[in-house]
SEFI-447853 format. One record per residue (C-alpha): y, x, z. Coordinates in pm, whole numbers, plus 50000, padded with zeros to 5 digits. Layout:
<milums>
YXZ/...
</milums>
This chain:
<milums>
251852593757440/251452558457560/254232544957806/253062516958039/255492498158234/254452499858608/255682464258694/252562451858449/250302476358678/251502459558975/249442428959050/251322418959331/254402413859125/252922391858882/251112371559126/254852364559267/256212356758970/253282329158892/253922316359206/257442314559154/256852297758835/255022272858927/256452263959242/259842259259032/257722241158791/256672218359085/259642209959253/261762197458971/260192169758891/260292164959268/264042168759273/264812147658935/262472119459150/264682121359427/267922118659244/266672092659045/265642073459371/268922072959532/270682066059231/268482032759222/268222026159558/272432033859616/272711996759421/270831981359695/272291994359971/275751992559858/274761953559855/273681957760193/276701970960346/279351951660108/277291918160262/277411928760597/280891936560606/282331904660471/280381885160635/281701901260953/285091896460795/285971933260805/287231947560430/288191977760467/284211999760419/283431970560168/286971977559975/285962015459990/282632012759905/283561992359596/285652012859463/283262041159490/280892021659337/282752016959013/282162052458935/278842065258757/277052033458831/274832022958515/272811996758675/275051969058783/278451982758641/279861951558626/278951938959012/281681961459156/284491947758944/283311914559053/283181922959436/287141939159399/288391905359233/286271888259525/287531911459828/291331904959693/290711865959637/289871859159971/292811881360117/295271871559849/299041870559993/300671871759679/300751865359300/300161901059252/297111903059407/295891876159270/296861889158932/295001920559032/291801896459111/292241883158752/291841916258604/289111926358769/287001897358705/287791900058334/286931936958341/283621927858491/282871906758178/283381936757977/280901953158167/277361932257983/276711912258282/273681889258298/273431853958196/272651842158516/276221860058701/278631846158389/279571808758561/280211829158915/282431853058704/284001827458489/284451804758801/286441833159007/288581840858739/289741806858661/289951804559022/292041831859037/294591820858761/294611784358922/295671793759229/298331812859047/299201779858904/299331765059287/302431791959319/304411778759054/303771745459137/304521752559488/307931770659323/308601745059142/308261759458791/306361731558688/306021739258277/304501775758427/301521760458640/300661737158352/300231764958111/298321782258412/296241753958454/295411752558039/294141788458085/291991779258421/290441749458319/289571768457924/288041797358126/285461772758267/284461759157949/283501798157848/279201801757856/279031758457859/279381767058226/281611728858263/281051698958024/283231696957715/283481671457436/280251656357533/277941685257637/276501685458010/277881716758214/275601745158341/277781748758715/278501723158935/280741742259078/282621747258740/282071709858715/284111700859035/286981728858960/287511716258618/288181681358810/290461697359048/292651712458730/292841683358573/294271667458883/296401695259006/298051699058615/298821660258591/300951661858891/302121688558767/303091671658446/303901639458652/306341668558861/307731679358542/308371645358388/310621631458718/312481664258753/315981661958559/319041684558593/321361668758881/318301649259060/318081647759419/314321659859429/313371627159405/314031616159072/317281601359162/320561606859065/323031607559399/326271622259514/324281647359741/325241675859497/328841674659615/327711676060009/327911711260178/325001725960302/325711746960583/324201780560598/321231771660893/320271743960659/320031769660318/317861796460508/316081766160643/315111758260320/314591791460148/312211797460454/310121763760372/309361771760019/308701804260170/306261795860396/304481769360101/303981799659872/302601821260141/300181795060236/298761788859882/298631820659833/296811831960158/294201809060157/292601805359856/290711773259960/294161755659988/294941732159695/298391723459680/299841687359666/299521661159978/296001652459995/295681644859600/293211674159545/290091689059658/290551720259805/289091748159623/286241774359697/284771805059533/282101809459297/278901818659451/278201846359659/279761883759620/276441896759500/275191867559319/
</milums>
């Protein structure tokens, strides 16, 4: 005896399923478009917002949205790196966060960036390390902000992005910074060279080692070279030295 499956009698039924079918068949490739247009459109208005935000000097949504951006993004992946190293140079209080700019930058260049974003990257990560080089110098540790200065000024020779032995530069920019190093290291040397065990500050040998400094005058002190590393460190378009340098600036703008 034949058996026949009464779902295959019922026409209904397998109209449904067809529609089913190709309704599902329909709206993936509908879904898959949508996903793929918000994951290229989220670069743009990421951009949008970041922009918006710094120019309005507000950095906490553009700090936030950075970081979110780091994740899963296969476009651009190395433009958020660049942005965090760019949000903590211009609010830099510290060497550490300024160290923390210096790594981000340098993981941006891991991340294939294009040829035309490499001088704006180099140039804010020699920034970065220069200004670190300001602190020392501002501390006093002279030998540290010349070796600081080395690694600064050989950062913006990277991509021919500054002139060296001969060859024109690609960045103005990177041009004018290299100029500023080379200043800013030979006081530094110039620093290094007068500074002698048992000087005065000013290269001179005196008897003002055996005067008492009274405690008001110490914490008067400690809070001057206080106050000089705080302010090279805040403002990262303050060069240090009296009038003998070009004050710096950053490397293009956030988004290139």
């Amino acid at each position: 005896m034949l058996n026949l499956d009464p779902g295959l009698l019922n026409q209904d039924k397998i109209r449904s399923d067809k529609r089913r079918r190709l309704f599902l068949y329909a709206t993936l490739p509908l879904v898959f478009l949508i996903i793929a247009t918000i994951f290229f459109i989220r670069t743009g208005i990421y951009n949008i917002m970041f922009s918006v935000g710094v120019a309005g000097g507000s950095y906490g949504l553009p700090t936030t949205i950075t970081n979110a951006q780091k994740i899963g993004n296969l476009i651009e992946p190395y433009l958020p790196y660049y942005n965090s190293g760019y949000l903590k140079l211009i609010q830099a209080n510290s060497r550490e966060i300024l160290q923390s700019a210096e790594t981000d930058f340098s993981e941006s260049l891991k991340h294939n960036p294009p040829e035309y974003s490499l001088c704006s990257i180099y140039g804010n990560l020699s920034y970065s390390i220069e200004l670190q080089g300001d602190l020392s110098f501002n501390e006093e540790s002279y030998n540290d902000a010349i070796v600081l200065y080395n690694r600064a000024e050989a950062l913006l020779f990277e991509n021919g992005c500054a002139s060296k032995d001969g060859e024109s530069g690609k960045d103005e920019m990177a041009e004018a910074a290299k100029e500023r190093i080379e200043e800013k290291r030979a006081e530094a040397v110039d620093s290094a060279n007068n500074t002698r065990p048992g000087d005065d500050g000013d290269g001179n040998n005196g008897d003002s080692g055996n005067e008492e400094i009274s405690d008001d005058q110490l914490q008067q002190i400690q809070q001057q070279q206080q106050d000089a590393i705080n302010n090279a460190a805040g403002n990262p378009y303050q060069a240090h030295g009296v009038g003998n340098s070009t004050p710096g600036a950053s490397f293009g703008d956030p988004n290139f």
